[in-house]
N, CA and C atoms as an extended XYZ file, in Angstrom:
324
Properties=species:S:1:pos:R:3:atomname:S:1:resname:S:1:resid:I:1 pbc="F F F"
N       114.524       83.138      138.743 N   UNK     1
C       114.257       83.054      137.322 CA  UNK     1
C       113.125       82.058      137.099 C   UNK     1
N       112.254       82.511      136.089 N   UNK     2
C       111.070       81.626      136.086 CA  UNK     2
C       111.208       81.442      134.140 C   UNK     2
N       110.607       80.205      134.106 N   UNK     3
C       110.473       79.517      132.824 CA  UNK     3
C       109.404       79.037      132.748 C   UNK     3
N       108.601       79.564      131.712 N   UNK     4
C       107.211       78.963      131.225 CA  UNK     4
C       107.411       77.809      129.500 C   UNK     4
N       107.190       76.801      129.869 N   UNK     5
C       107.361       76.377      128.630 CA  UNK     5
C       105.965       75.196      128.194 C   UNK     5
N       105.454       75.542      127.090 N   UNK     6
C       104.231       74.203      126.634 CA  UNK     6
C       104.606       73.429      125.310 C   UNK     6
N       104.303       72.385      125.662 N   UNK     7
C       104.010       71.687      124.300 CA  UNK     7
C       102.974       71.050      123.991 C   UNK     7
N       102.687       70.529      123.061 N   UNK     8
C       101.580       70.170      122.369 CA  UNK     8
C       101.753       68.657      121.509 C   UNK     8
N       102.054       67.746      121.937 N   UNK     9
C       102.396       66.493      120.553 CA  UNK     9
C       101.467       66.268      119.951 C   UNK     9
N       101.712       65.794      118.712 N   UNK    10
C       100.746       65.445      117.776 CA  UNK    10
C       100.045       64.485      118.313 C   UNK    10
N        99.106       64.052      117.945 N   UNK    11
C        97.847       63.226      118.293 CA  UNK    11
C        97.996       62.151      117.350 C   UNK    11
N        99.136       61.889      116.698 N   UNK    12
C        98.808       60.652      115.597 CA  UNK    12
C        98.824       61.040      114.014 C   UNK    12
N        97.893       61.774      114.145 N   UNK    13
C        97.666       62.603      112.611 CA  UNK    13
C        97.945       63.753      112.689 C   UNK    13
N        98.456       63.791      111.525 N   UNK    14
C        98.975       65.304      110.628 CA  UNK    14
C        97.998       66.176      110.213 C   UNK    14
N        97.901       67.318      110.247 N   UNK    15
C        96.438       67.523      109.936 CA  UNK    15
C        97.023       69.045      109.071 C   UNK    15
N        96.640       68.665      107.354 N   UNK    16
C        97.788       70.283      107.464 CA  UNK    16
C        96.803       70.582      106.084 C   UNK    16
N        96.237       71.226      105.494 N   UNK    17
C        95.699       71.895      104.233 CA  UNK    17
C        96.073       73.209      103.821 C   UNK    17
N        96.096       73.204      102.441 N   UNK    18
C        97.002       74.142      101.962 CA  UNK    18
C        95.290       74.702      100.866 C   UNK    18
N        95.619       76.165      100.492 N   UNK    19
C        94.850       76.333       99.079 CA  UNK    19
C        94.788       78.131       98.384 C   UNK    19
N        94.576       78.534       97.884 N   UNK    20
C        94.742       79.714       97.439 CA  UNK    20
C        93.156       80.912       97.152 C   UNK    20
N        92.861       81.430       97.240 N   UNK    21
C        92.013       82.262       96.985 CA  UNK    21
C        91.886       83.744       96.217 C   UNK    21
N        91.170       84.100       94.921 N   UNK    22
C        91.130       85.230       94.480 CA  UNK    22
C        89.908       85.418       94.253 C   UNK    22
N        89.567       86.905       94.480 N   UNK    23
C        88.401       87.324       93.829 CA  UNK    23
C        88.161       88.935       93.390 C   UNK    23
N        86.985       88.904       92.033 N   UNK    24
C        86.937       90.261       91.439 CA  UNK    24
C        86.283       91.204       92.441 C   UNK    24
N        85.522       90.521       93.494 N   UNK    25
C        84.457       90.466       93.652 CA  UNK    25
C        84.215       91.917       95.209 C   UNK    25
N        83.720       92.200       95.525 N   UNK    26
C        84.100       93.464       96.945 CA  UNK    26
C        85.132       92.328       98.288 C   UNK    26
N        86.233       92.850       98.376 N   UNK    27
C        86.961       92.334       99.603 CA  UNK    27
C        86.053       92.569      100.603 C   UNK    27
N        86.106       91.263      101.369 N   UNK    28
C        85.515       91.001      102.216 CA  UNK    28
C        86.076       89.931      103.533 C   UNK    28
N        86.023       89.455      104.536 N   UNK    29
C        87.080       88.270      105.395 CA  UNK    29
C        86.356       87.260      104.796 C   UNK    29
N        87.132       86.319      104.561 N   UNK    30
C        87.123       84.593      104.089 CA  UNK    30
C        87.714       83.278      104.994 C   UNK    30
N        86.077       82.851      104.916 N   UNK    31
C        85.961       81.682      105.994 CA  UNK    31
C        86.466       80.634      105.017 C   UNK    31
N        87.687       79.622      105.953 N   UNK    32
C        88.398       78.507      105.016 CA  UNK    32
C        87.615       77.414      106.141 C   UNK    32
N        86.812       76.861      105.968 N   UNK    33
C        86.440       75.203      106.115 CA  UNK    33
C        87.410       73.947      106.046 C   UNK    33
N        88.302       73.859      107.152 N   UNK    34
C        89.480       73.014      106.891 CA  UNK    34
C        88.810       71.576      107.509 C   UNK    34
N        88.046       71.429      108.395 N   UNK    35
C        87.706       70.209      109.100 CA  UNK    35
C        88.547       69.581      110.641 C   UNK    35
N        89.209       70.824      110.783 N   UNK    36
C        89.867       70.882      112.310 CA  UNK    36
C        90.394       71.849      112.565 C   UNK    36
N        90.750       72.080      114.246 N   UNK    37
C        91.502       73.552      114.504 CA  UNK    37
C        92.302       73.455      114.289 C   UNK    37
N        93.089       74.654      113.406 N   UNK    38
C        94.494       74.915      113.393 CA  UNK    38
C        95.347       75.866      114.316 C   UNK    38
N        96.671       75.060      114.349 N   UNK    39
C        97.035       75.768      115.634 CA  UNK    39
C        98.104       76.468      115.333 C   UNK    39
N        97.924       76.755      113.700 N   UNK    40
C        99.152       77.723      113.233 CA  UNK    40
C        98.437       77.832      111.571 C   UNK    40
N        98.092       79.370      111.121 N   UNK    41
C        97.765       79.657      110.040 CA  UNK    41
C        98.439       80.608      109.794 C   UNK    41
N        99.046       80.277      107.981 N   UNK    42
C        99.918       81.197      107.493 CA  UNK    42
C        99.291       81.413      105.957 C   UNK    42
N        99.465       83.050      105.996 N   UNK    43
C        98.413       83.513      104.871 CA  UNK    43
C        99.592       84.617      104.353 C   UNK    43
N        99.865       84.522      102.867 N   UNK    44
C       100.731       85.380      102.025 CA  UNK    44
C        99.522       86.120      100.870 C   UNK    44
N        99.715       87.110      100.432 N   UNK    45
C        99.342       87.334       99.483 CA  UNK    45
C       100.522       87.589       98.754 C   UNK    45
N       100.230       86.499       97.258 N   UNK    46
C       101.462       86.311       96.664 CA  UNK    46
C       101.869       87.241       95.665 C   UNK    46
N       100.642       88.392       94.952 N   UNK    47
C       100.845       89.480       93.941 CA  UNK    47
C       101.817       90.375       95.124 C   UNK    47
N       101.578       90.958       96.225 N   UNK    48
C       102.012       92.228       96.956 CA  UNK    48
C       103.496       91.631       98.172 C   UNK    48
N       103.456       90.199       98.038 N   UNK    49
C       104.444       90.125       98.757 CA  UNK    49
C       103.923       90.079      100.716 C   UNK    49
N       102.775       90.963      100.947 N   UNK    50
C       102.255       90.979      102.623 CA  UNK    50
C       101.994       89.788      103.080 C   UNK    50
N       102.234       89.366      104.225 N   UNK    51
C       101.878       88.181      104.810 CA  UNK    51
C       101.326       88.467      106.301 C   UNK    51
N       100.859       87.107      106.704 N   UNK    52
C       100.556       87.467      108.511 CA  UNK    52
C       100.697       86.130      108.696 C   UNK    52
N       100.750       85.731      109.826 N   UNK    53
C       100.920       84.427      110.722 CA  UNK    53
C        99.994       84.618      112.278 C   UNK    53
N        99.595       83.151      111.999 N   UNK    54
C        98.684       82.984      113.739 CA  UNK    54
C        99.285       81.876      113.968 C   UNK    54
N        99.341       81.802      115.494 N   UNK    55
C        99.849       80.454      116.968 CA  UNK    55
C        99.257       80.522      117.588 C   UNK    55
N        98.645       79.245      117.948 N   UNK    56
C        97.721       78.976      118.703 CA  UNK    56
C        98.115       79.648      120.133 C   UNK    56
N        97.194       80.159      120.955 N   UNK    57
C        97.529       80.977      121.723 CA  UNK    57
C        97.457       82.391      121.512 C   UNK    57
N        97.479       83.013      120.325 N   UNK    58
C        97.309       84.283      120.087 CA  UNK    58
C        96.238       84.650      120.293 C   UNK    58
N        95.374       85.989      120.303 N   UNK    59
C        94.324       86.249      120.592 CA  UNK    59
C        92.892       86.242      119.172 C   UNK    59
N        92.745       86.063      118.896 N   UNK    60
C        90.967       86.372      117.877 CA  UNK    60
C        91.455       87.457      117.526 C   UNK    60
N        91.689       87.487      115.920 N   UNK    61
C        91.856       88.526      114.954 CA  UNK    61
C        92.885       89.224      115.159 C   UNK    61
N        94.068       88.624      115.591 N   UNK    62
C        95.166       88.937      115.586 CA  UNK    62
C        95.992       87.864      114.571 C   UNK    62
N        97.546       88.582      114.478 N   UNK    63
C        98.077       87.944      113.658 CA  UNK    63
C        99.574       88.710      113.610 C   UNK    63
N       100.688       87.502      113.322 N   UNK    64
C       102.116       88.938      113.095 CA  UNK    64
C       101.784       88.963      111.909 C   UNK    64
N       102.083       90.266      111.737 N   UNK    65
C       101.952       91.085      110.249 CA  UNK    65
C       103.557       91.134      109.443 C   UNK    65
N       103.550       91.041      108.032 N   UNK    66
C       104.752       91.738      107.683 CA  UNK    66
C       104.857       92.050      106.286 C   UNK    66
N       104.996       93.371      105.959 N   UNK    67
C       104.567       93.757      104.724 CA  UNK    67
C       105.810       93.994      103.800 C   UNK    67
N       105.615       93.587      102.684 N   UNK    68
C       106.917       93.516      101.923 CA  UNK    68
C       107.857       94.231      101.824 C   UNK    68
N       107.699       95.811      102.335 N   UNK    69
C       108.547       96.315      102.609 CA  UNK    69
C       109.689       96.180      103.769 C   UNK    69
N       109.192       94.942      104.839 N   UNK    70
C       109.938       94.397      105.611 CA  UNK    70
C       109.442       94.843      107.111 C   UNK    70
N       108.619       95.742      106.942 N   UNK    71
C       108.071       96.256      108.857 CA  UNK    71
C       107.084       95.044      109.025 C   UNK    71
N       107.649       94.646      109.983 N   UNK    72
C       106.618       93.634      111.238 CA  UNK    72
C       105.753       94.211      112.089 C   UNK    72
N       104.704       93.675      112.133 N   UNK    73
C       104.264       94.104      113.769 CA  UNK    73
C       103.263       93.239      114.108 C   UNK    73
N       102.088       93.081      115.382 N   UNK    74
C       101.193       92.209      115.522 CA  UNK    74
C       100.633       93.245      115.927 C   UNK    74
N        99.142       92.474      114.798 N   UNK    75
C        97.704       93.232      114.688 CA  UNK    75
C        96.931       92.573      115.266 C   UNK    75
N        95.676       93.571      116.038 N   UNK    76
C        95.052       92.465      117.079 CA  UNK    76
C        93.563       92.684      116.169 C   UNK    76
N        93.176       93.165      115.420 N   UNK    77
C        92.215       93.115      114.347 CA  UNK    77
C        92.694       93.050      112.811 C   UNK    77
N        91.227       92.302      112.683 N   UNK    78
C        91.699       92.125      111.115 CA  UNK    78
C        92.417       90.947      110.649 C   UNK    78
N        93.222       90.160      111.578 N   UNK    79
C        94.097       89.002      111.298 CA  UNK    79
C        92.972       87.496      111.210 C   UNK    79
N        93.988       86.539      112.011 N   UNK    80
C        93.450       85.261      111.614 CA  UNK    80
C        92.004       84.774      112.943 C   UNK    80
N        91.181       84.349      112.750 N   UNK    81
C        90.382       83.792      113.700 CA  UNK    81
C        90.165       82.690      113.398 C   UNK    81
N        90.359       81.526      114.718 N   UNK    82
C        90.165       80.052      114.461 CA  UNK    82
C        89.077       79.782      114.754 C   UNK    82
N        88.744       78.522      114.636 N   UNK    83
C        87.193       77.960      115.458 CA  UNK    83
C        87.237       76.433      115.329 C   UNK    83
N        86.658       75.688      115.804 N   UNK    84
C        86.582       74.263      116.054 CA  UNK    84
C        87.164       73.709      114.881 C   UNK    84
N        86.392       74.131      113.616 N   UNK    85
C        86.849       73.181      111.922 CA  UNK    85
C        87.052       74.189      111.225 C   UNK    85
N        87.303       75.428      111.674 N   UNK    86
C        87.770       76.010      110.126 CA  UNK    86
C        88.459       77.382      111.278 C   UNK    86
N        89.000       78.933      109.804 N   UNK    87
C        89.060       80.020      110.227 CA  UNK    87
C        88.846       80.882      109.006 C   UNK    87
N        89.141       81.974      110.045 N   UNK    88
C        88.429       83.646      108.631 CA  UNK    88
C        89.687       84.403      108.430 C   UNK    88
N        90.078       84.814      107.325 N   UNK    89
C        91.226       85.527      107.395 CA  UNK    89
C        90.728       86.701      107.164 C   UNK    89
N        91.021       87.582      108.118 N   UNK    90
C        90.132       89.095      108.261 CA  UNK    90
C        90.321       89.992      106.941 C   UNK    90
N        89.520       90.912      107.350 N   UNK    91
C        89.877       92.113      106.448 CA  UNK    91
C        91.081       92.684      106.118 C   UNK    91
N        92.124       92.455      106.397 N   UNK    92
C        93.240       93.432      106.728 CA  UNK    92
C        93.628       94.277      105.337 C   UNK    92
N        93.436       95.240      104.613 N   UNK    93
C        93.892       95.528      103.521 CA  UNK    93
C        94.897       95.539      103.051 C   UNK    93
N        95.995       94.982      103.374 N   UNK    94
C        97.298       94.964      102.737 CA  UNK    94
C        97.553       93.532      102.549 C   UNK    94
N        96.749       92.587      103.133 N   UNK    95
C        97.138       90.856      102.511 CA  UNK    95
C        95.774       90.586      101.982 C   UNK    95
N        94.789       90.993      102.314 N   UNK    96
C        92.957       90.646      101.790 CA  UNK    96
C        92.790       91.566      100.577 C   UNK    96
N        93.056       91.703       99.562 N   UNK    97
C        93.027       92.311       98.541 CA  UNK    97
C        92.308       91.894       97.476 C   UNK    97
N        91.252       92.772       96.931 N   UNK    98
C        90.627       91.981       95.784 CA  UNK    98
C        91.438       92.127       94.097 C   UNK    98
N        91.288       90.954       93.836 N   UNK    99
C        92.203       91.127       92.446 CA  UNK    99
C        93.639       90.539       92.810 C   UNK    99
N        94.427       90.291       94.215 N   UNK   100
C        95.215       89.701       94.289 CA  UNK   100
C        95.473       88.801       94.814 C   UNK   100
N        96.128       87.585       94.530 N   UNK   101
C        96.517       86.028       95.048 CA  UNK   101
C        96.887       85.969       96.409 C   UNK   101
N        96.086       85.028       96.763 N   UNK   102
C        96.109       85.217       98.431 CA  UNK   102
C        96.601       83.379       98.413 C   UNK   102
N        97.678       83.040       99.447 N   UNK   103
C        98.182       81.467       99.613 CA  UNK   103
C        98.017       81.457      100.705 C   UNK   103
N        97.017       80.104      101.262 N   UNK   104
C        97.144       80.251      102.948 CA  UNK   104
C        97.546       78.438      103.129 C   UNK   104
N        98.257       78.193      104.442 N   UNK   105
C        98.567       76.728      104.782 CA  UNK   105
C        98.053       77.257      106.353 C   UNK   105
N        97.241       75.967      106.488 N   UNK   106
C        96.653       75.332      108.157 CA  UNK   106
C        97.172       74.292      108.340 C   UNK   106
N        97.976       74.505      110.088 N   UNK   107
C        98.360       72.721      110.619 CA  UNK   107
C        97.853       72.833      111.762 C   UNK   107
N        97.302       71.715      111.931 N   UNK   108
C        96.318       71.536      113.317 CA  UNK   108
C        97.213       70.542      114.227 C   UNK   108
């Protein structure tokens, strides 16, 4: 039997930003400028109920998915992408919606 296990301790500081986003405007992916990597981003859109989640470790533009009707799954496009100080929350049309309230929290 084999066991893989990692951790990660905090470094001292908390590093966590929260904020919301809408627009009239053509859906498009939205780059959030947080000022560090996050190693867990969680994005709801709060009109439709859809959400997705990223862990560090997941792959670039992936994300678990779960749409208010309750089906899960993980999408390997379209989801969350990190980068040194910020990330993009993809296209995905069922949480990136124009005209509806999008809530995202980053903890680094």
């Amino acid at each position: 039997m084999a066991v893989t296990s990692t951790q990660k301790p905090a470094d001292g500081v908390v590093r966590m930003m929260t904020g919301r986003y809408l627009t009239d405007d053509t859906a498009a992916a939205i780059t959030i400028t947080c000022g560090f990597k996050p190693r867990v981003v969680i994005v709801k859109n709060v009109t439709s109920g859809d959400s997705y989640e990223w862990y560090e470790g997941m792959a670039a533009a992936s994300a678990y998915k779960r749409v208010a009707a309750g089906d899960a799954t993980i999408i390997t496009t379209l989801g969350v992408t990190v980068s040194t100080n910020s990330f993009i929350i993809g296209l995905d049309l069922d949480v990136n919606v124009i005209n509806e309230q999008l809530s995202w929290l980053a903890f680094g």
